[in-house]
N, C-alpha and C positions, 0 to 999 in steps of 0.2 A: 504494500500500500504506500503510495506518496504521498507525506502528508502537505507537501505543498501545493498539490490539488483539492486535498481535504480540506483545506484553509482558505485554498478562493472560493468553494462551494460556500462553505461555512460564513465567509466574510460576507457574499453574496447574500444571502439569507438574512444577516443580520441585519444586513445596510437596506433589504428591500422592508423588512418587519417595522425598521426604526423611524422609516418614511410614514409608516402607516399612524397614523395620528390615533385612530381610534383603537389599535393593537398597546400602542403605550397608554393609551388608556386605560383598558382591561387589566396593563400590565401590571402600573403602577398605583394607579388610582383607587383600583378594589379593592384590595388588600387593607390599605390606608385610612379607608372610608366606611369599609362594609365591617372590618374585623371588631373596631371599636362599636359601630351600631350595633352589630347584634350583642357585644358582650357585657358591656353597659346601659345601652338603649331597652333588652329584652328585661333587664331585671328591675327595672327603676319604671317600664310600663307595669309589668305585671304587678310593683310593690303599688302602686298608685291605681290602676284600677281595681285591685282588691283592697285599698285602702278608704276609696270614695265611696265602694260599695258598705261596708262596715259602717259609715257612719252616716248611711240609709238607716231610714225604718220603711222597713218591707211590710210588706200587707201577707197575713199568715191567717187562711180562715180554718174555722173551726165548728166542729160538728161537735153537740153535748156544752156547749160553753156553759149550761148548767151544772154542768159534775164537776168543774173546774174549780179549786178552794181561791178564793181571794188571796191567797198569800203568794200561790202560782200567777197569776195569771198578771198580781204587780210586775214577780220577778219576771214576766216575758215582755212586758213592758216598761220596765222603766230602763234610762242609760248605765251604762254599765262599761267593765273594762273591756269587753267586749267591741263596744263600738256602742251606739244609739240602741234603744228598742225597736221593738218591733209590733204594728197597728194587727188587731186583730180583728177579724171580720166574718160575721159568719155567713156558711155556704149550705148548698146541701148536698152538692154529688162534692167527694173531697177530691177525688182523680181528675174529674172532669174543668174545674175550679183552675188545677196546676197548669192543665195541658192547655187552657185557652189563654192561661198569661192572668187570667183574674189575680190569682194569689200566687208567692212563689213558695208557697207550702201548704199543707192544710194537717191542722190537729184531730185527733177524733179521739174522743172521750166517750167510751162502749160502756164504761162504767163509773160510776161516782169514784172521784179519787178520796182517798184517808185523810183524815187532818193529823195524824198519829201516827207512828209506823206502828208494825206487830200483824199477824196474822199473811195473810199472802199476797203476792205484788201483783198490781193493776196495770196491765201495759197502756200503754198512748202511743195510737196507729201516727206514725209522720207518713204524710205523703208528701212527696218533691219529686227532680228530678236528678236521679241519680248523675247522667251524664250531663252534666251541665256546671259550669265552676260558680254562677253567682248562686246557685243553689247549695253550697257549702257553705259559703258564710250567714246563712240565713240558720242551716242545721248547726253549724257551730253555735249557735246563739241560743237556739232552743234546746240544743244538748246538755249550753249549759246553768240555763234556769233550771233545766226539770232534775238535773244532778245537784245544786245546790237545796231545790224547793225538797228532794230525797234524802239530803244529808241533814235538814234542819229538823227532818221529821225524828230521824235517827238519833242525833245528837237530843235533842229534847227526850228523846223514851230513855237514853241514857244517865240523862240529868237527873229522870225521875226516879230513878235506881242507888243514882248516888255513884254511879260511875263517868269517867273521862271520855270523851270524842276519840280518843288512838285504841279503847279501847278494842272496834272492830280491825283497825290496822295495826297491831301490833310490827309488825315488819311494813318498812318503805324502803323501794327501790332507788337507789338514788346513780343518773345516770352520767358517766362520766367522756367525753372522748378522747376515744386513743389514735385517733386520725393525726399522721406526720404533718409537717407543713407543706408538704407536695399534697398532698391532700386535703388539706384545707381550702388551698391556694385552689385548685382544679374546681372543687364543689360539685354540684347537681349538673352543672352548666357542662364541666368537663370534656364530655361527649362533640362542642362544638369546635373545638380546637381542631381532631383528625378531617374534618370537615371544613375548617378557613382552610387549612392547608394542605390538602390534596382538590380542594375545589379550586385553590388561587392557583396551584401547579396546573391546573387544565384549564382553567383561566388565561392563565401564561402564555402556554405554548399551544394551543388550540388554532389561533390566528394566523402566527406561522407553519402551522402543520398545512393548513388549509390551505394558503397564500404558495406554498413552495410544491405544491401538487395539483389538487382542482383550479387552484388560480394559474398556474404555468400551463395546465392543459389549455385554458381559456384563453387566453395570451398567445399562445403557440409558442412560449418560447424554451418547453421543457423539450421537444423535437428540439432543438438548437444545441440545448446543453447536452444530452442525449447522444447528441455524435460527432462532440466533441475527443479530444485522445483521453480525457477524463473515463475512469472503469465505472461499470455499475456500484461496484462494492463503495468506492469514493465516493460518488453520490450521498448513495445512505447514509455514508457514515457523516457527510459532511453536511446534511440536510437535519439527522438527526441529530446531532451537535448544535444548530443552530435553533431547532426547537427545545433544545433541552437549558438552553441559552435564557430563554427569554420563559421558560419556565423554573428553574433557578430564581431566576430574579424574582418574581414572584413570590415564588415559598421564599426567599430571602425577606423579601418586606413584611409577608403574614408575621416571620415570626417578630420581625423590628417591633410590627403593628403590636403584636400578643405583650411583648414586653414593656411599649407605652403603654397600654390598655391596663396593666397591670399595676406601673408605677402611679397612674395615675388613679387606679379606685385605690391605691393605698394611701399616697400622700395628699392630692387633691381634692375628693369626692368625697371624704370627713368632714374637710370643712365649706362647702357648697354645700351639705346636707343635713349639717350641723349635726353629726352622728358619730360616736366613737366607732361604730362598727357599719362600715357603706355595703349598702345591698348587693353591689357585685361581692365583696367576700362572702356572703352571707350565699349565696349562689352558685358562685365560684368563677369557671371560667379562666382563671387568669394561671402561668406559670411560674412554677419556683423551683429551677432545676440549682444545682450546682456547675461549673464545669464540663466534667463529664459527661454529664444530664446533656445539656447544650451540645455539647457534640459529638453525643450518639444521637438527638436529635436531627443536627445537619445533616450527617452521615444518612441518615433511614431518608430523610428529605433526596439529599441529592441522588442515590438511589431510585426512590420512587420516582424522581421526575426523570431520571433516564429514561425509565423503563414505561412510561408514561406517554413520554413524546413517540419512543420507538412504538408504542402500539399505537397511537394518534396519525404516525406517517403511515399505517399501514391502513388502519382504516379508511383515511382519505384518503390514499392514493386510488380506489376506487370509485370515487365521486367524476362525475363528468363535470361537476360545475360548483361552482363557492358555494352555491344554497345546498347543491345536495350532499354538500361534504358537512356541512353546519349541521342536518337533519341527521347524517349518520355520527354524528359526535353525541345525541342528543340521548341514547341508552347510556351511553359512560359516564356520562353528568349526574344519570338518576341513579345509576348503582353505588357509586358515591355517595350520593347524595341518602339513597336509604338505609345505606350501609352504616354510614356515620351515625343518622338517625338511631340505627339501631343499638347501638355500645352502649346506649339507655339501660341496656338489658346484660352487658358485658359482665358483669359482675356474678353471673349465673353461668357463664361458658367454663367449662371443665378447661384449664388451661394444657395445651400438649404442645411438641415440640410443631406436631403436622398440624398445628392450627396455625402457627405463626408461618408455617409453608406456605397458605394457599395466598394466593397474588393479592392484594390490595388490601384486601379481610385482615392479614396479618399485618401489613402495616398497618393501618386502621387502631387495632388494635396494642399493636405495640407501642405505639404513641400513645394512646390512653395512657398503657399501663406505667410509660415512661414521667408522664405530668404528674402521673399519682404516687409518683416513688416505688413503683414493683419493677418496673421492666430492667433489667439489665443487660452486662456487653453481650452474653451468651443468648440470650432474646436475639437483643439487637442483630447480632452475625447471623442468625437466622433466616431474619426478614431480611438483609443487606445482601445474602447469596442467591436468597428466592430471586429478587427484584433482578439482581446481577445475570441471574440463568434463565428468566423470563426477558429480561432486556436482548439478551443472545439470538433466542428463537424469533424473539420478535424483529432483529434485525435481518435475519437470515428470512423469514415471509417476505418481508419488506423486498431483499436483495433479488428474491425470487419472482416479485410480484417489476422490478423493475426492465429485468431480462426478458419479460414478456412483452410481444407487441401490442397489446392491447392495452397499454398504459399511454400508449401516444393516443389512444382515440376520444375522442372529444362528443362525439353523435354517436 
């Protein structure tokens, strides 16, 4: 191989990507822009709309409001630390009530409730809707009037005995975490980091994958380069270098992005929220590698994106045209995309050596486990040989797919 053929491919490639105003867009801008939105933007909407919600009073109708004791139905009412009360109203279907939006719960009292504990317990039907999140902060509220309006019954029959409120709790659980600081740091949110950065790496390099194959078909100018004294193998190599180019750069700024994002719900977002503890830590999201950490990070990174771009070149290289290479990008963006999604769930996978094998899944994965302080160098070289012996194959389709004449046709 010459690599000073590889180098004007490659250079070529750069210089036509760099032109592309809206390719350096993608390139650099998203990362920049999208990393910090989701990872401070998602937690500071969700703390705020579940916090506006709370200091609602919701309309909660109720079936029986006569078996209801006055002592209940203050505690559903009045404010509390909870948030505001809550307006009762009564209905008569209690299902029918929820699902037209009338009320966003309904009580049903089958039987007169006790002003006294002793003897056997009285349920209270809640209807709501399970699937639905402003319909939790409503059942939080009524969980927990009817648990307090339950402990005062208790407490009182205990009083009248002549014994203490712990008598029925003798033992309390008191719970402590043993979460490192990579895990703190990561939080619930954690799961979106393998996702900024395998989405920014095909972000990255997508544009040029597309632009140095379906766009050169369009052009006519891949015939040109094609039969030049340039090899096939040179090509690839120096087409996949140049998308691997501009997908680097990318996972390069995600993770720039990841570590502003970080420093700033630490040092700055305390005092904008006037909060000792700001909602992205409380959520997570953000990295706290040491060294190391950091580059076993790069390493899995640069990895993926080789191996990324070389399947990118080979997908498009069968597109006839920039739209239809756009459209066949458009499965690899979603498997990513649910993949990431899914690490929600990570924490239930049997960890094996053949899991960290399978292409993208393992790293997906090992980055998780990396943010959270599990993953280590012997993870790491796992995923870094998959990506390295998937990068190969994929080079070698690519090379095969170049020696073919039907890579010049256009119609």
């Amino acid at each position: 191989m010459r690599w000073d053929f590889v180098l004007k491919v490659l250079f070529k490639e750069l210089l036509s990507t760099w032109r592309d105003s809206r390719t350096l867009r993608a390139t650099i801008l998203m990362p920049l822009i999208l990393n910090p939105l989701i990872l401070l933007g998602l937690p500071i909407l969700f703390n705020s709309t579940q916090s506006s919600e709370v200091e609602k009073r919701q309309v909660v109708g109720v079936i029986g409001l006569e078996r209801m004791p006055a002592s209940l139905k203050k505690l559903l009412e009045t404010d509390s630390v909870q948030g505001k009360g809550i307006e009762l109203k009564t209905v008569t279907d209690a299902t029918k009530s929820v699902q037209d939006g009338d009320t966003e719960a309904t009580l049903v009292f089958k039987q007169t409730l006790p002003t006294e504990a002793g003897g056997s317990s009285v349920p209270i039907e809640v209807h709501l809707k399970l699937s639905s999140q402003k319909s939790r902060v409503v059942a939080d509220k009524i969980s927990t009037a009817i648990d307090t309006f339950s402990n005062q019954l208790v407490a009182k029959k205990l009083a009248s005995v002549g014994l203490p409120e712990q008598t029925l709790r003798p033992v309390v659980a008191q719970t402590v975490s043993a979460d490192t600081v990579a895990e703190k740091a990561s939080g619930i949110f954690g799961f979106f980091i393998p996702l900024l950065l395998l989405s920014g790496i095909i972000a990255g390099g997508q544009s040029t994958a597309i632009d140095s194959t379906a766009g050169e078909k369009e052009r006519g100018s891949l015939e040109a380069l094609l039969v030049t004294p340039i090899s096939r193998f040179e090509v690839v190599i120096g087409k996949t270098l140049g998308v691997t180019a501009f997908a680097l750069l990318s996972a390069f700024l995600s993770i720039i992005s990841l570590l502003g994002t970080g420093w700033f719900s630490k040092n700055v977002l305390p005092r904008l929220m006037k909060s000792d503890t700001p909602l992205s830590q409380l959520f997570g999201g953000n990295i706290a590698l040491d060294a190391q950490g950091y580059l076993i990070l790069l390493l899995i990174a640069l990895t993926a994106a080789v191996m990324l771009s070389a399947l990118m070149l080979n997908i498009c290289i069968f597109a006839k045209s920039f739209k239809e290479a756009q459209t066949y990008l458009v499965p690899l963006n979603l498997v990513v995309s649910f993949g990431s999604i899914g690490l929600q769930f990570a924490d239930f996978l049997q960890r094996s050596s053949l899991l960290y094998a399978i292409p993208l899944v393992g790293t997906m994965i090992s980055i998780l486990d990396l943010i959270k302080g599990k993953g280590g160098f012997g993870v790491a070289m796992i995923v870094v040989v998959t990506n390295l012996v998937f990068t190969a194959i994929f080079v070698a389709l690519a090379l095969r797919s170049f020696k073919r004449e039907q890579v010049l046709f256009r119609n």
